[in-house]
N, CA, C and O atoms as a Tripos MOL2 file, in Angstrom:
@<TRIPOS>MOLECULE
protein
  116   115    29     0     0
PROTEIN
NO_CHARGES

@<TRIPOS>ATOM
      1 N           0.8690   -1.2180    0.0000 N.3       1 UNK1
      2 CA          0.0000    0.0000    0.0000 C.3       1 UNK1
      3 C           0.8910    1.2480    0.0000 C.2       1 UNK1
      4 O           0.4920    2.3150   -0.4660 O.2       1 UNK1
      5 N           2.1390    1.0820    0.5490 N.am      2 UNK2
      6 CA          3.5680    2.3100    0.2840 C.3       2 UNK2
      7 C           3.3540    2.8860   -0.6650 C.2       2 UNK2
      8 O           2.8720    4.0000   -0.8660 O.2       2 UNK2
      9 N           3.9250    1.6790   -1.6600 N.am      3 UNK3
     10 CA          4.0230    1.9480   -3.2540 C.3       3 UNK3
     11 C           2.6390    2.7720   -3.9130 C.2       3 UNK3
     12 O           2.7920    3.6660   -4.7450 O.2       3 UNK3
     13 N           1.4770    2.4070   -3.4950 N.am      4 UNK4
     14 CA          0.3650    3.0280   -3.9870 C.3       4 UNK4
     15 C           0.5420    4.7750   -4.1620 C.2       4 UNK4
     16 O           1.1060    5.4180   -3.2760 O.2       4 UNK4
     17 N           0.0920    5.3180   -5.1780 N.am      5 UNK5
     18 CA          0.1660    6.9230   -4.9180 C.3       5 UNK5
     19 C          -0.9520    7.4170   -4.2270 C.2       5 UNK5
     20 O          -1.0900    8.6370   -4.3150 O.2       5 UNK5
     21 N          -2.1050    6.5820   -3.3140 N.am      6 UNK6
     22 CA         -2.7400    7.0700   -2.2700 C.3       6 UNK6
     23 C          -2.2280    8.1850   -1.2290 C.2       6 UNK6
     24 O          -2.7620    9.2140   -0.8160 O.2       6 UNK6
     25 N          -0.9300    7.5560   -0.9540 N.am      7 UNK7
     26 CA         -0.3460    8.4520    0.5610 C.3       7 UNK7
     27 C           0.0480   10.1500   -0.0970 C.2       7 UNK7
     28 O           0.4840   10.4810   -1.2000 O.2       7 UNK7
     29 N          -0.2760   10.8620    0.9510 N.am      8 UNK8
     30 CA          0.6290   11.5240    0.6210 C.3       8 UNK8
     31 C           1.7480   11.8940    0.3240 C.2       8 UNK8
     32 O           2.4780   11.8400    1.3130 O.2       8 UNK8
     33 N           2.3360   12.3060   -0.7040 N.am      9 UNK9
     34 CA          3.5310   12.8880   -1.5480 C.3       9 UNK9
     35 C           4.2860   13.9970   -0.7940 C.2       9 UNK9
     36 O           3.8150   15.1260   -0.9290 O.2       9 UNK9
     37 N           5.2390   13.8790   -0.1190 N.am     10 UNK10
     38 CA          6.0360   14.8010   -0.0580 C.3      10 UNK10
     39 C           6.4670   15.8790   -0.8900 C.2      10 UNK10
     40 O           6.9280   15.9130   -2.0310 O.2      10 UNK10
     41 N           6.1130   17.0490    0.2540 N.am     11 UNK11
     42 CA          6.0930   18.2660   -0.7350 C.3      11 UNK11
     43 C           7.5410   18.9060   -1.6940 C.2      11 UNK11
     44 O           7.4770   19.8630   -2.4660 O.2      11 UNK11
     45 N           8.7280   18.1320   -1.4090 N.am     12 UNK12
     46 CA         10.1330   17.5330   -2.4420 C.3      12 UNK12
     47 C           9.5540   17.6260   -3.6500 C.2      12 UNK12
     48 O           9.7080   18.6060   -4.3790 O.2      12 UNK12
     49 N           8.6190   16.2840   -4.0420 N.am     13 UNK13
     50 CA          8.3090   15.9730   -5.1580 C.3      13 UNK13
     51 C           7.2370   16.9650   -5.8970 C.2      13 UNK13
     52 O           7.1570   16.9730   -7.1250 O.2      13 UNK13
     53 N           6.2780   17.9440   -4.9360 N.am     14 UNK14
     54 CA          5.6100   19.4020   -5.1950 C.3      14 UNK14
     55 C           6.5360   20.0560   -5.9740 C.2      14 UNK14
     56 O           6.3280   20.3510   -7.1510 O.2      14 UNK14
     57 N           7.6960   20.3320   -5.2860 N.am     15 UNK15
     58 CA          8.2240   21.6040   -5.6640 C.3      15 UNK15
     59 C           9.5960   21.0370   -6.8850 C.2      15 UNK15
     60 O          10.3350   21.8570   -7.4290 O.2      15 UNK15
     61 N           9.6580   20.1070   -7.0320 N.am     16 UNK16
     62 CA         10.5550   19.6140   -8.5210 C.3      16 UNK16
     63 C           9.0800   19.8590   -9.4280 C.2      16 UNK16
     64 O           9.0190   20.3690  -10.5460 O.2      16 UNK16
     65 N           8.0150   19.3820   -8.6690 N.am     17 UNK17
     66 CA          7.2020   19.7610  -10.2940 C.3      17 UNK17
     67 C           6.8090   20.8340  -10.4240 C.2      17 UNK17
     68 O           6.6360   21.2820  -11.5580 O.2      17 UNK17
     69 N           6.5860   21.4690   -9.4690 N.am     18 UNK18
     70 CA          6.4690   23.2740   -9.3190 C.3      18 UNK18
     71 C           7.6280   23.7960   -9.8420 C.2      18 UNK18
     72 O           7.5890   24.9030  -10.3780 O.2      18 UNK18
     73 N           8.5650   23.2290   -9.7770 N.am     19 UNK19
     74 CA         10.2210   24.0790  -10.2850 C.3      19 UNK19
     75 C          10.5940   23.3730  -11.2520 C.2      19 UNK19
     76 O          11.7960   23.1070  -11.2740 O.2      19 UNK19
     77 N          10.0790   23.0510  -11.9120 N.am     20 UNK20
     78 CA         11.3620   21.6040  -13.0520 C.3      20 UNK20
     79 C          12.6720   22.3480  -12.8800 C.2      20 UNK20
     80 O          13.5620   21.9450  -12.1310 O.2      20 UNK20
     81 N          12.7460   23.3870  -13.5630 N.am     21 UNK21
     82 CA         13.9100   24.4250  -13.9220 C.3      21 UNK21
     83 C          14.6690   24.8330  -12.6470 C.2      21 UNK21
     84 O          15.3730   25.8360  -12.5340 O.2      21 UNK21
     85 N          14.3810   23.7540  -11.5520 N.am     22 UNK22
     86 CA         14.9910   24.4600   -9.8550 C.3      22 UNK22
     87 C          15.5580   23.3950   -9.7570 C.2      22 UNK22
     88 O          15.4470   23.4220   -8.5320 O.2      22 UNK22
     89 N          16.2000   22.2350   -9.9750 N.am     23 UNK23
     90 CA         16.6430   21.0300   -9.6160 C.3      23 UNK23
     91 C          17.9730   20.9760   -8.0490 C.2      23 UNK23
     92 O          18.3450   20.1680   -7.1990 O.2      23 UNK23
     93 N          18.3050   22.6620   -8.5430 N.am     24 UNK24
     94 CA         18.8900   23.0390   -7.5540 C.3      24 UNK24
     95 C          18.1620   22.4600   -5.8580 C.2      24 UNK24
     96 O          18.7950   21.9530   -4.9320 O.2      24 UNK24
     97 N          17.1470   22.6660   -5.8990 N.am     25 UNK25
     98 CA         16.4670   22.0720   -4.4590 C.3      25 UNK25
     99 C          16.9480   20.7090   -4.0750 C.2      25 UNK25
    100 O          17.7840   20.4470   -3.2100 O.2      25 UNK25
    101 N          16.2380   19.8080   -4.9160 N.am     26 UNK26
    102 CA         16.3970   18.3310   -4.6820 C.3      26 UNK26
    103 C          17.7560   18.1840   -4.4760 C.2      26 UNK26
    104 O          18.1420   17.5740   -3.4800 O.2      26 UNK26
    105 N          18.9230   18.8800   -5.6550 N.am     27 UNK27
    106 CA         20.1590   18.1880   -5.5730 C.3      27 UNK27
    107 C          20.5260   18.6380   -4.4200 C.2      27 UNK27
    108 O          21.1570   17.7980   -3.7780 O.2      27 UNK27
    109 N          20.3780   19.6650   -3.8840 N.am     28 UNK28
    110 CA         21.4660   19.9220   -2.4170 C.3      28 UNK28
    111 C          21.1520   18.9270   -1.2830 C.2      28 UNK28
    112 O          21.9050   18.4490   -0.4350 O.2      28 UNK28
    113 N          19.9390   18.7590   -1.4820 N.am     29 UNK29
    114 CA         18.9700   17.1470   -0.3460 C.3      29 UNK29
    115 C          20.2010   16.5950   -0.5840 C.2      29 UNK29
    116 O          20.4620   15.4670   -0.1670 O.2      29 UNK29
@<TRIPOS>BOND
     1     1     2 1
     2     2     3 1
     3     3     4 2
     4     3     5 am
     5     5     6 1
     6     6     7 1
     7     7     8 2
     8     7     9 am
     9     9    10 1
    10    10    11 1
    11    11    12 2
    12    11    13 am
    13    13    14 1
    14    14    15 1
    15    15    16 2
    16    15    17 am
    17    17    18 1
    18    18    19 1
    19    19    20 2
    20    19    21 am
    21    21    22 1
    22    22    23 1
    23    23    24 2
    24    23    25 am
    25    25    26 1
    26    26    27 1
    27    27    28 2
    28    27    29 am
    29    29    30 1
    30    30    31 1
    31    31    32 2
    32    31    33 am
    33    33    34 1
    34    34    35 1
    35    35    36 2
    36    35    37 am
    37    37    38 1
    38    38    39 1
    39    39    40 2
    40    39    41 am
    41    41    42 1
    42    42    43 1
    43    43    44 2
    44    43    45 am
    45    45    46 1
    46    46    47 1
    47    47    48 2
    48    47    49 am
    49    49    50 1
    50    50    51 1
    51    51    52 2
    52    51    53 am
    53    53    54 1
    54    54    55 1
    55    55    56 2
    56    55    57 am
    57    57    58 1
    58    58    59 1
    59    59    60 2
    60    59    61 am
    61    61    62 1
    62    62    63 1
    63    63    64 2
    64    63    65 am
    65    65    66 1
    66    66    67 1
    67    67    68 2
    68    67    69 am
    69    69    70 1
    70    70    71 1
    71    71    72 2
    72    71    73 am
    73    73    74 1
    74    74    75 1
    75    75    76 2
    76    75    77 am
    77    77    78 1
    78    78    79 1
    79    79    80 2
    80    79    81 am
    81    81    82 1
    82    82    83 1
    83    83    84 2
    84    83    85 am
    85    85    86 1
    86    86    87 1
    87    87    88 2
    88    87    89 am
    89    89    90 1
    90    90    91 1
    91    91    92 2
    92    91    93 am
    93    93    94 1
    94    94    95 1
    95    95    96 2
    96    95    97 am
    97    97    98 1
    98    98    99 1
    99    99   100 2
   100    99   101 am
   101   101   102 1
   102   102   103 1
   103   103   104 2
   104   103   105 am
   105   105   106 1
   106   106   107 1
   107   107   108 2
   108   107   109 am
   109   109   110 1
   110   110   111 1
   111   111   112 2
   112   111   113 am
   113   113   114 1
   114   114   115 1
   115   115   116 2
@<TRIPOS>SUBSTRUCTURE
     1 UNK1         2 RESIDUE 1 A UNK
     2 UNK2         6 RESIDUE 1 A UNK
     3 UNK3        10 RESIDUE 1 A UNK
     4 UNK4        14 RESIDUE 1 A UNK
     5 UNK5        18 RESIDUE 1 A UNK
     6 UNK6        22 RESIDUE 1 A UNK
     7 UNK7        26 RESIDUE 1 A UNK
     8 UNK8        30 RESIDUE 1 A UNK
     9 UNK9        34 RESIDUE 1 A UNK
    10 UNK10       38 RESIDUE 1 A UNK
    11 UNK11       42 RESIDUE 1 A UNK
    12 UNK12       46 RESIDUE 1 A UNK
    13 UNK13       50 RESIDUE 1 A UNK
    14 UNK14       54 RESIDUE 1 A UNK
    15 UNK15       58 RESIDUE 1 A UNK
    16 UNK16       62 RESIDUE 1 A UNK
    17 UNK17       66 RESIDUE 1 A UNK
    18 UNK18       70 RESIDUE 1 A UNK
    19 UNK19       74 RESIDUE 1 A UNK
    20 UNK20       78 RESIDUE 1 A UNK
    21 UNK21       82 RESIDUE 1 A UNK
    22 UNK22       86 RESIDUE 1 A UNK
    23 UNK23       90 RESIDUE 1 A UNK
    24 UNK24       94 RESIDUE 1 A UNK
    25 UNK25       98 RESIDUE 1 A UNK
    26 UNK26      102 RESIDUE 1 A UNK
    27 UNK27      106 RESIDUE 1 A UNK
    28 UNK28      110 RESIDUE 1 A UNK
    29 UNK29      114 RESIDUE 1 A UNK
């Protein structure tokens, strides 16, 4: 049920799709 995209999504994965052009975020994680 993890795997399912039921749960909520961490807002990480919000803001790479809110930012494509920001990758800068994720990579410093």
């Amino acid at each position: 049920t993890r795997v399912l995209p039921a749960v909520p999504v961490p807002p990480r994965s919000v803001v790479i799709e809110r930012y494509p052009p920001a990758p800068e975020k994720p990579r410093k994680k």
